[in-house]
N, C-alpha and C positions, 0 to 999 in steps of 0.2 A: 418445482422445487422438491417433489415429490423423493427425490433422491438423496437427500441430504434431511438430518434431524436434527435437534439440539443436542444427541449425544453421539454425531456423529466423532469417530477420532481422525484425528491428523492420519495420512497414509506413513505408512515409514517410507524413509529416506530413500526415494531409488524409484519407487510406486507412486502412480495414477490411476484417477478415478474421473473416467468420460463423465461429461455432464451437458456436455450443448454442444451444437456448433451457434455461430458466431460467423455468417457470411459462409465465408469460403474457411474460415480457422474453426479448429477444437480448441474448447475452453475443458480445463482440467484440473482436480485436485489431486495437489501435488506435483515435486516434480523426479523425472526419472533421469537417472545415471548420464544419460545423452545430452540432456536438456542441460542439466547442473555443469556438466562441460563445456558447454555452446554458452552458456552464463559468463564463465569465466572467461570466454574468449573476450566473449562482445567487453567486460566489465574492462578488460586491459588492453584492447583494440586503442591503439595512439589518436586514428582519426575519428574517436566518438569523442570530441572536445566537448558537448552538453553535458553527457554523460560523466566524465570525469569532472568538470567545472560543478556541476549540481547535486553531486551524490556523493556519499560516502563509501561506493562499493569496491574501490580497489582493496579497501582495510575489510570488508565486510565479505567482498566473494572473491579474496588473496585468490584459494585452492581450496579444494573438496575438502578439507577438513573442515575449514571454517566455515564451509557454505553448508557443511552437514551441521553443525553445532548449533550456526545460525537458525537452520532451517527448524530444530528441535529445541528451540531456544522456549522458554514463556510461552507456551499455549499459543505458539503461532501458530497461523493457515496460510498458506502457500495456494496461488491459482496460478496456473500457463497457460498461456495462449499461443497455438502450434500451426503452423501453414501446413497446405495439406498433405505438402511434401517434407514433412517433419522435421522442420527450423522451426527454433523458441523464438516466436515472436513477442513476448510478452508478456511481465508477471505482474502477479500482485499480492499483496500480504497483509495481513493486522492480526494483533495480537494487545491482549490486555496490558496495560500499560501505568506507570504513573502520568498524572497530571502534567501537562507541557511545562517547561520553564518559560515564563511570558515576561517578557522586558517592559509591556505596555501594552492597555487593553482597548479596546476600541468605545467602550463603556463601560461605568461602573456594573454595570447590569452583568454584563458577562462575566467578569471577575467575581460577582456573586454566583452565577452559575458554575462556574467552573468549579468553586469550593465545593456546590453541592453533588454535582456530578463523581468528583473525582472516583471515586470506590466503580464507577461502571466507564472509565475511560477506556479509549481502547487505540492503539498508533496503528497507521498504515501506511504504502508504500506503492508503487507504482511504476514501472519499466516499460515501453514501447521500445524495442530494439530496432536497428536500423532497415532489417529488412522489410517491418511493417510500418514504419513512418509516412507521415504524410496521405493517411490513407482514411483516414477517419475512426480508428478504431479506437484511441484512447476511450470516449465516453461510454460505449458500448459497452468496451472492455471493464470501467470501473464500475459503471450503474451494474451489471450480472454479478461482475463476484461482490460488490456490496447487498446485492439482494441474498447471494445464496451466505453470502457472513452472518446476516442477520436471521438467518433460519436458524444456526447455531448462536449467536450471541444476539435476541434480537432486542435487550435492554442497552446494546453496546453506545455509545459516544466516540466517531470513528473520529478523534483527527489524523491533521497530515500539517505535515509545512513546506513549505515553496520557496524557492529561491524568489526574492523580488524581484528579477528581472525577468522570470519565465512563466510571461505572460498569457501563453500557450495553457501551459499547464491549470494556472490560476483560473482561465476561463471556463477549464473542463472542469474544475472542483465547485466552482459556481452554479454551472449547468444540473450537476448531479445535487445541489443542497445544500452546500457545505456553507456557514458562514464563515466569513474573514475575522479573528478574533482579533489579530494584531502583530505584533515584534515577537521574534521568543524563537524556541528550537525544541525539539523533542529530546526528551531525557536518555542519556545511556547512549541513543545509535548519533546522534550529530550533533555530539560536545565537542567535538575538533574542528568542527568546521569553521574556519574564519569571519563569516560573513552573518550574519542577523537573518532570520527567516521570516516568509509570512505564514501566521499559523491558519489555519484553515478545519474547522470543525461539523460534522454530519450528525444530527442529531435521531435518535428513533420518532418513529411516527408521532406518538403520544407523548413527548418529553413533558416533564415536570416543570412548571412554571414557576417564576419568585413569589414565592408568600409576600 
């Protein structure tokens, strides 16, 4: 991690910054001009029905404007994951955040965490495109860029939310730490979404326990 610091900055929009491979893929901060267009395709490709059923990105990566705005939005990080013959296989993001909107907690306990937490929350995000599916990379892919997030935000409280029916996903967020908080959606990016989510939260090594 030797490569990345707590002041490290986001790359501008366009620019990458090598940092592993990852099997046969580059893991990347940042994403560049190629990549952000290969985004767009995949985001409006008809036959990626997950994709469109589980995400909000046809509103989120429309065109390169909004996938630049997004991308500089609140102290995001952006990673890519790139096969070696240079298709986006894969991104991932988090950025400081408000407190999830939670419909129902799994414990009073959390609902107290969560209050104390809030000021160090932080939302993330997660894309396997179709070319890298089925291949085992999700976890790899999250556990790296959540280790190298945490070199720059390493007080962060990563969540994420999950469709309840992708199961797939839920498993991998399990694997890597994450607790199940309960019902709810993440603020600001999936207020449109129809459906109720599962929240899902990654705590730092040392978190703070209930008084």
């Amino acid at each position: 991690m030797e490569n990345l610091s707590p002041d490290t900055p986001t790359p501008p929009f366009g620019m990458t910054q090598f940092l592993e491979k990852i099997d046969e893929y580059s893991l990347l901060l940042g994403v560049s001009l190629e990549h952000a267009e290969e985004i767009i395709v995949n985001t409006k490709s008809p036959d990626d029905v997950a994709l469109r059923r589980n995400t909000s990105d046809e509103r989120r990566f429309e065109d390169i404007t909004k996938l630049r705005d997004w991308y500089h939005d609140s102290g995001r990080y952006v990673f890519t994951l790139v096969t070696d013959d240079g298709k986006i296989a894969g991104i991932w993001w988090a950025r400081p955040t408000e407190t999830p909107t939670v419909m129902s907690y799994n414990s009073a306990e959390m609902e107290t965490l969560l209050a104390k937490w809030a000021e160090q929350m932080h939302t993330s995000g997660i894309r396997i495109y179709p070319v890298a599916r089925s291949k085992g990379l999700a976890f790899p892919f999250l556990a790296r860029c959540t280790e190298y997030y945490r070199v720059i935000h390493p007080d962060a409280y990563i969540c994420v939310d999950v469709d309840p029916e992708n199961i797939p996903s839920q498993k991998v967020f399990a694997k890597q730490g994450y607790q199940l908080i309960w019902y709810g959606e993440n603020k600001k990016t999936l207020n449109n979404l129809p459906t109720s989510r599962m929240i899902y939260l990654e705590t730092p090594k040392n978190p703070d326990s209930v008084a």
